[in-house]
N, C-alpha and C positions, 0 to 999 in steps of 0.2 A: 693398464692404467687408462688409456684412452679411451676403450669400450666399458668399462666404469663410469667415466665422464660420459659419455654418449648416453649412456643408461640413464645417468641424473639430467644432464641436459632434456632430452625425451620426455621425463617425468613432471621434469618443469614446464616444459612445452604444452603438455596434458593438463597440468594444474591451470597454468595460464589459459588456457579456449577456455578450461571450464567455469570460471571467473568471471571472464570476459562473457560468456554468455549469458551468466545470471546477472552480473552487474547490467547488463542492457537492459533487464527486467525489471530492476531491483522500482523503477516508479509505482509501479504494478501492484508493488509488493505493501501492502496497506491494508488497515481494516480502520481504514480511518473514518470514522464522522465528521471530520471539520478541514478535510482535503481531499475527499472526494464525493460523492453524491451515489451512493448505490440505488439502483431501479428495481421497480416492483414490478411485479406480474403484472399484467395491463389490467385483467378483469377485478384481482384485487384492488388494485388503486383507484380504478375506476369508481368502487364500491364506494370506495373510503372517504374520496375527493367529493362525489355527489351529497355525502351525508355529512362532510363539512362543510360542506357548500351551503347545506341547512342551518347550522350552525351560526354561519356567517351573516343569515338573510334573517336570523331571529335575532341577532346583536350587531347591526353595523358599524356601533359605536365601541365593539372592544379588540384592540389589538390583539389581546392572543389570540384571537378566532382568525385571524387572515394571516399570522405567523404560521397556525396550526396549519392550514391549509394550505401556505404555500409550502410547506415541509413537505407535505404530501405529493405535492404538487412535484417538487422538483426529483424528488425520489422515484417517482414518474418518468422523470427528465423533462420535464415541459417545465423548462428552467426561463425562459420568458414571463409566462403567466404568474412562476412562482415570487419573481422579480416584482409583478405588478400588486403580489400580496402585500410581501416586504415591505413596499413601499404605502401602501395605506396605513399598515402595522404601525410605521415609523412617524407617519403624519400624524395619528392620533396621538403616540406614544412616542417623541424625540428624544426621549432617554433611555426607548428598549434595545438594550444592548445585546440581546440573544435575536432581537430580528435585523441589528445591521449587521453580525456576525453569518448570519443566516444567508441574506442578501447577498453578502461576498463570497461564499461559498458558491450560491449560484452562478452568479458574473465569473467567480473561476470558471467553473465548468464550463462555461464560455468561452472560456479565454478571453475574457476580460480583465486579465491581472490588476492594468493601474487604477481599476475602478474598486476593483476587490480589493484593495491595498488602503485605497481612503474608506472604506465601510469599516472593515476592522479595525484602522486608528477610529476611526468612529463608536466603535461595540466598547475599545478599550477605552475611551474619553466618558463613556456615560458609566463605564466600571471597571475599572483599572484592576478587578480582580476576577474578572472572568477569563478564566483560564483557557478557556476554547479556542478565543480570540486570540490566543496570542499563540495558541497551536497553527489555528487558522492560517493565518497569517506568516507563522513559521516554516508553513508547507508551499504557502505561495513563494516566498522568498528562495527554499531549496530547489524547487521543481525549475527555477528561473537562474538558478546557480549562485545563486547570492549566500552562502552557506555560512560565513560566520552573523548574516543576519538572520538567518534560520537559526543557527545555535545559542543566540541572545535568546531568541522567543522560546526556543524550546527549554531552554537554563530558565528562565524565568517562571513558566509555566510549569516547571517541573520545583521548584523554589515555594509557590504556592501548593502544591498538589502532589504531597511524596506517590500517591498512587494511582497518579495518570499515565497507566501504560502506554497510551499514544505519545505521550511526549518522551519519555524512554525511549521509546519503539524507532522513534522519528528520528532523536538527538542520533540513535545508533546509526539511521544511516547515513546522516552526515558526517558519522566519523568514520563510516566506512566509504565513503566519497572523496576522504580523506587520506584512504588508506591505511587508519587508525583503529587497527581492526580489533585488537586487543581491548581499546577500551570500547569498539562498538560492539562486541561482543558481553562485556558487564553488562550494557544499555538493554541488549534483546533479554538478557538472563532476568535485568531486575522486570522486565515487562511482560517475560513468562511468568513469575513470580505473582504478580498481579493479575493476569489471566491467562492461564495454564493452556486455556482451551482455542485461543487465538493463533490461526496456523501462522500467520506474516511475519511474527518478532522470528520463530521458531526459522522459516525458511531466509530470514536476514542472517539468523546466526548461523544456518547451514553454508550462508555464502561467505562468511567471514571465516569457517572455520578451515573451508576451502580452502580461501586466501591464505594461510597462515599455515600451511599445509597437512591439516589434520583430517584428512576424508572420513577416517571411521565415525567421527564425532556428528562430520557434517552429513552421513548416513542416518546415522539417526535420528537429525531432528526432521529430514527431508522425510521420513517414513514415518515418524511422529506426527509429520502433519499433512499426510496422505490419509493416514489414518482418520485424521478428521473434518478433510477434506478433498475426498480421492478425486473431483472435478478441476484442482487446480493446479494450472499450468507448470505456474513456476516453481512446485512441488516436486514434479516430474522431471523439468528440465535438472532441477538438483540433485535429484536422485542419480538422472543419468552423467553429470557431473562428477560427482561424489564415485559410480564405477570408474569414469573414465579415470579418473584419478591414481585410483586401486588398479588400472591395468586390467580391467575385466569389460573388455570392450560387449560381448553380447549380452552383459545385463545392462551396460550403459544403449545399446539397441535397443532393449526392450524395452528399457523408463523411457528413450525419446521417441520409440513408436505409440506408447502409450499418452504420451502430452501430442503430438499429433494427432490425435484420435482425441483427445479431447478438445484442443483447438489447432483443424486441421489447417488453418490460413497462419498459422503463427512462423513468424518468417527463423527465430531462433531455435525452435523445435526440428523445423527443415533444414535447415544448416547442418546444427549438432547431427541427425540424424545420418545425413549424409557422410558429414565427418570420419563417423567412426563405422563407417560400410554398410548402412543401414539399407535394403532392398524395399523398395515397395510389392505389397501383395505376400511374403513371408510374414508366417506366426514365426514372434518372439515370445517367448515362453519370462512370462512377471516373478524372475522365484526372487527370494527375500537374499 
């Protein structure tokens, strides 16, 4: 009876690192437009940025042309500049609500949360039905732990918008922040559901299914969304999760030598890695 228990205790011990690992990630874990700012190639933007730039100098007088471009701009990351678009967008145009939504976007990526907090009551004052805004805004709120006022914006934004898998995507991981895993688990389903092809709902619900101690499940979506994005970390780390789970420590080696090699400074991939006996300089063999 006691090495019975020891065996379940062990198993829970496994479950929990491998939890614990992904949930460190889980900010990470997004394909958001309206809470985080993804970067472009530098030569593309560059392109892009110079020929709305033109744009810009043949219409000084129209806000979307210095919205458009500081889009660009901040996709870039050159979230200063794009800031000083924002803000001519919004002089000519004090009721465009996609460029103060936009603005606070950038200020997040700043870390300028309580700036970004008054732009989206601003995005949502000029339209109380722009949905973004109140994503926006519901991501600043989570990322800052404020979670039941992340879950008003995402409930509401999802109230407008049955097929905003971001706010689905979002709501679920505040309920898995929660430990609400079951119902954040419906939230990634209904968000794959709306875009099948998005790996982040997919590797949310590989971490909840963990949580709830279903590895086989959580195998799947971790390699469902390898498959469409074999560059991503937190994919890997799930994966190797999801073995540790299963008690298959050298395929759980070979998914976390694998996310090391993909980002080799990731401080949770080197942990796990070590965890579970991982050597540096041995091939680990990726089988399914």
């Amino acid at each position: 009876m006691f090495a019975a228990l020891s065996g379940l205790t062990a198993k829970r011990s496994l479950l929990l690192a491998s939890c614990a690992v992904l949930l460190a990630g889980c900010e990470t874990v997004s394909n958001s437009t309206t809470g985080s700012v993804a970067t472009e190639s530098v030569a593309g933007s560059q392109v892009n940025i110079a020929s709305l730039s033109d744009v810009v100098a043949r219409n000084p007088q129209d806000p979307e042309a210095y919205n458009t471009r500081g889009s660009a701009l901040a996709r870039a990351g050159k979230y200063k500049e794009a800031i000083q678009d924002f803000d001519a967008a919004v002089r000519l145009d004090p009721s465009f609500a996609k460029a103060y939504a936009n603005r606070a976007l950038a200020q997040h990526s700043l870390g300028q949360d309580r700036v970004a907090l008054q732009d989206y009551e601003r995005a949502i004052n000029a339209n109380p039905n722009y949905v973004a805004a109140y994503v926006g805004r519901g991501n600043v709120y989570r990322q800052a732990g404020q979670l039941q006022a992340a879950l008003n914006d995402y409930q509401r934004a999802i109230e407008m918008d049955r097929q905003n898998a971001e706010a689905f995507h979002n709501r679920g991981l505040v309920q898995q922040a929660q430990s609400q895993h079951m119902f954040a688990i419906e939230d990634f389903t209904r968000a794959i559901a709306i875009d099948a092809s998005a790996p982040p709902p997919r590797i949310a619900r590989g971490v909840s299914y963990l949580a709830t101690n279903d590895p086989k499940a959580a195998l799947d979506d971790f390699n469902t969304a390898i498959a469409s994005a074999p560059s991503n970390v937190d994919a890997w780390l799930g994966r190797g999760g999801a073995y540790e789970a299963m008690n298959d420590p050298e395929r759980a080696k070979a998914a976390y030598a694998r996310a090391l090699q993909v980002s080799p400074k990731n401080s949770r991939a080197r942990d796990a890695f070590a965890r579970v006996g991982g050597k540096a300089g041995v091939t680990y063999n990726l089988v399914n």
